[in-house]
C-alpha positions as CSV (number, residue, x, y, z in Angstrom):
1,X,108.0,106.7,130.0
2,X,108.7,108.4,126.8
3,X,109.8,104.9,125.0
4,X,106.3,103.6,126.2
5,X,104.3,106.5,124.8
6,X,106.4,106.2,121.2
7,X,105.0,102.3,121.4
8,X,101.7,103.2,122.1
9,X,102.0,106.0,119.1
10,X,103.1,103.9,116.4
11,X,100.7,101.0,117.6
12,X,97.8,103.6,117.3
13,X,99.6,104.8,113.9
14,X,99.0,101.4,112.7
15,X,95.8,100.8,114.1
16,X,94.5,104.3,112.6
17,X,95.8,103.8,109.0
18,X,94.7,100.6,108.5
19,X,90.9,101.7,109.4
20,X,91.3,105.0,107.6
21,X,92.2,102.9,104.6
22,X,89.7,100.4,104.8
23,X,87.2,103.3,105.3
24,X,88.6,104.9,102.6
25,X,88.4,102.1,100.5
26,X,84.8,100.9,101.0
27,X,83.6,105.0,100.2
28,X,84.4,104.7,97.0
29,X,86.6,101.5,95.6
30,X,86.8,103.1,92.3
31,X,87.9,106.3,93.0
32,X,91.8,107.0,92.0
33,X,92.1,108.8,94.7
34,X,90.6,106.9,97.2
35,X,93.2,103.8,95.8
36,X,96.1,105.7,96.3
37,X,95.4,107.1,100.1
38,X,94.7,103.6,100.5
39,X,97.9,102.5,99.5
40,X,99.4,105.3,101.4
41,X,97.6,104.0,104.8
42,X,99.4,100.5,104.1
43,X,102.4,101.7,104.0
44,X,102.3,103.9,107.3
45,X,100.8,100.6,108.3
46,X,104.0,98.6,107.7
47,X,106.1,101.4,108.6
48,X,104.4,101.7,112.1
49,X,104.7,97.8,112.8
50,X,108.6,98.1,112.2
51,X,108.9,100.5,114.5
52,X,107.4,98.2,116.8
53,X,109.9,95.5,116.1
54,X,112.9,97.6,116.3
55,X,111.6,99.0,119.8
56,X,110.7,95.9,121.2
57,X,113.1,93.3,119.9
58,X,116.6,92.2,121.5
59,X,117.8,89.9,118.6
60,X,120.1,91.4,115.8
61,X,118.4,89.4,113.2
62,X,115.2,90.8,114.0
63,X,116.5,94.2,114.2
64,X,118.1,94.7,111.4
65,X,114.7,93.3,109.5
66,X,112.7,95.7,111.4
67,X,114.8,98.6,109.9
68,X,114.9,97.5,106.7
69,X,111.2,97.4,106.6
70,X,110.8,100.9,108.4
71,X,112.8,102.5,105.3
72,X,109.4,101.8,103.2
73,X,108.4,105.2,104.9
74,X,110.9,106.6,102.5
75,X,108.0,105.8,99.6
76,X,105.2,107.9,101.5
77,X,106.7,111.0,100.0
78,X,106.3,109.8,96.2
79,X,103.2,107.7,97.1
80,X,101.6,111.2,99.0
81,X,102.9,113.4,96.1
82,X,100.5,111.0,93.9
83,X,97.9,111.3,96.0
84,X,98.0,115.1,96.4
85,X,98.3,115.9,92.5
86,X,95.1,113.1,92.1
87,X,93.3,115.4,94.8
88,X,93.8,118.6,93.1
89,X,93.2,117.0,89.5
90,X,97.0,117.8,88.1
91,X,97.9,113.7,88.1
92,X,98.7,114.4,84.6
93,X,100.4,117.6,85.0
94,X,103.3,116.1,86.9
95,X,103.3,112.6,85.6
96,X,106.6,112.6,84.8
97,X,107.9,113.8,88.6
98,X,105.5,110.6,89.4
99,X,107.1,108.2,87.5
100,X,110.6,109.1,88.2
101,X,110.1,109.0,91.8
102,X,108.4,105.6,91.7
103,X,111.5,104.6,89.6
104,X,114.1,106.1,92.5
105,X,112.0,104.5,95.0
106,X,112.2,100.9,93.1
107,X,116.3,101.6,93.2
108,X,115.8,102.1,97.0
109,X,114.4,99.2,98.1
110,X,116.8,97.1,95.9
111,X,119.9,99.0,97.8
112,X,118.3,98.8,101.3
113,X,117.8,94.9,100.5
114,X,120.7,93.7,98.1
115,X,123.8,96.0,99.5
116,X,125.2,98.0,102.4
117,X,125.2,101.6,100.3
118,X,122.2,103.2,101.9
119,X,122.0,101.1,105.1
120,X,125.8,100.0,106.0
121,X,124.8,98.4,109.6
122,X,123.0,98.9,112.7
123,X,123.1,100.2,116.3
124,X,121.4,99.8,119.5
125,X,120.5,103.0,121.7
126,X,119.3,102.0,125.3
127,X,116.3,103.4,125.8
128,X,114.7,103.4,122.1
129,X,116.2,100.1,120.2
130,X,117.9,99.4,117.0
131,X,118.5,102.4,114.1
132,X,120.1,102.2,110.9
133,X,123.7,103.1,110.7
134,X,123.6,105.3,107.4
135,X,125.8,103.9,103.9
136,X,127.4,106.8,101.2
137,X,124.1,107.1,99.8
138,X,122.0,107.6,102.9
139,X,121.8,111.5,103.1
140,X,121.3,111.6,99.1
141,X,118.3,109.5,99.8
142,X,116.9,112.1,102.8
143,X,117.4,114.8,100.3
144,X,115.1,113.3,98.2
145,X,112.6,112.3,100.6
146,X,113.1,115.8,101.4
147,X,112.3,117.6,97.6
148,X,109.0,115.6,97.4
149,X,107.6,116.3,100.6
150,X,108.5,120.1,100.2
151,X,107.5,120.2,96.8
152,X,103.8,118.8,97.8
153,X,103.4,121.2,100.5
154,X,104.5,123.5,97.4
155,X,101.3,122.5,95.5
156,X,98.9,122.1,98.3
157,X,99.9,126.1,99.7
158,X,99.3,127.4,96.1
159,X,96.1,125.3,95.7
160,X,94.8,126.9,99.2
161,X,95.4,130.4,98.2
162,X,92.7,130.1,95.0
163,X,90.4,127.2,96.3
164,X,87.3,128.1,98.3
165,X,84.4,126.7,100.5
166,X,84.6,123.2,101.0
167,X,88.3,122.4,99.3
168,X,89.8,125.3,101.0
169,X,89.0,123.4,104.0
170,X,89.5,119.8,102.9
171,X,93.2,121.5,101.6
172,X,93.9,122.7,105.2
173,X,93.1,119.6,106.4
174,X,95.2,118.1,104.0
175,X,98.6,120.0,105.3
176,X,97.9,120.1,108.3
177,X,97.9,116.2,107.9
178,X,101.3,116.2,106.1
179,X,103.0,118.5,108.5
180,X,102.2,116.5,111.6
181,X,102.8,112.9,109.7
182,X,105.6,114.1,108.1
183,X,107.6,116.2,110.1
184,X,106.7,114.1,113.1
185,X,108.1,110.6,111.0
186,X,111.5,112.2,109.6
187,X,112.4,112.8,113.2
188,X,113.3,109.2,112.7
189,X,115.9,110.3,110.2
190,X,117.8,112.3,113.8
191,X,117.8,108.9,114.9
192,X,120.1,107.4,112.3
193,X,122.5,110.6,112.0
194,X,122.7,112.3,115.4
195,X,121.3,109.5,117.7
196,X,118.6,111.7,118.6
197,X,115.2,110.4,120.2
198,X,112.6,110.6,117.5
199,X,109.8,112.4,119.9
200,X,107.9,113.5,116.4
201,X,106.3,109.6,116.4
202,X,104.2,110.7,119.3
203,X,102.5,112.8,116.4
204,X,102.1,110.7,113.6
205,X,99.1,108.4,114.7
206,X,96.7,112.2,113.9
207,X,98.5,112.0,110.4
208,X,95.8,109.6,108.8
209,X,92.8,110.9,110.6
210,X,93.3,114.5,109.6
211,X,93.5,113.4,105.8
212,X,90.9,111.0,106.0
213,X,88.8,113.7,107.4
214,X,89.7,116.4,104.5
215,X,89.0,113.8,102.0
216,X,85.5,113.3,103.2
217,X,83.9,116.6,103.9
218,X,82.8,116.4,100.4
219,X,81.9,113.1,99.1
220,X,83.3,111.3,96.0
């Protein structure tokens, strides 16, 4: 029962990011902002169909595809970092901590495709599917995840505390968003090191809505 409500999750994750993003998109096109939530929304996209894959697949082949493309989820913390420091107008502020984190990420994705440091092999749990058994440099890579996600809730805390009327409440919206999206999709991370069921997907498909909502109580 649980393994069919995580399906039904990370379908409706899917199905929910790629609307929020189109909706996003078609407010405002031009709007930086706008942009880079897309771009987040197609990522959770992507992330949420490999998680399909590795749930509903029996071939090795297709497994071991399926988590190599559910490690993109590993970007959402630099992507949403962007997008949170567009939001609150201090892009420029911590361009540098953008840039090096899209340059770590790039480094990732070569690892994760090109050698068996960050994803050595993987297993098969009955009852879920097929996880990544983690390389040398997995844990260094969840720390890392780790120091951008905590750092944005950083920014997004202090912001709260001195915005008012409608971007207090489009901030709230805003963490609330990350704490269910991303606390509820590192439960994935349990997964790999403990062999722990990831119940935190069941929350992830209100991660998109929450944001998108926040975004929009104040038009662009």
């Amino acid at each position: 029962m649980l393994l069919i409500l995580t399906k039904i999750s990370v379908i409706l994750t899917a199905i929910f990011a790629f609307g929020m993003g189109v909706y996003t998109l078609y407010k405002n096109p031009k709007a930086k902002v706008n942009q880079i939530w897309f771009l987040n929304n197609l990522v959770v996209m992507i992330w949420a169909i490999s998680g399909c894959i590795i749930m509903m697949t029996s071939s090795y082949a297709t497994g071991i595809l399926g988590v190599k493309i559910s490690f993109i989820g590993v970007t959402l913390a630099v992507l949403f970092f962007h997008f949170v420091t567009t939001f609150l107008f201090q892009e420029k502020r911590h361009k540098l901590k953008i840039i090096i984190g899209y340059i770590v990420l790039a480094l990732i994705i070569i690892l994760i495709a090109f050698s068996k440091l960050f994803l050595k092999d993987i297993n098969y749990l009955n009852g879920f599917g097929y996880y990544a058994l983690p390389g040398l440099l997995f844990n260094y890579v969840v720390v890392f995840f780790s120091i951008y996600v905590v750092y944005t809730f950083y920014l997004l805390f202090k912001a709260y505390k001195v915005a008012d009327g409608i971007k207090k409440k489009q901030i709230y919206y805003l963490i609330l968003g990350l704490g269910i999206g991303f606390l509820g999709a590192s439960t994935g991370f349990l997964i790999n090191i403990f062999e722990v069921f990831p119940y935190g997907w069941l929350l992830v498909p209100f991660y998109p809505i929450l944001i998108s909502y926040g975004m929009f109580l104040k038009k662009y």
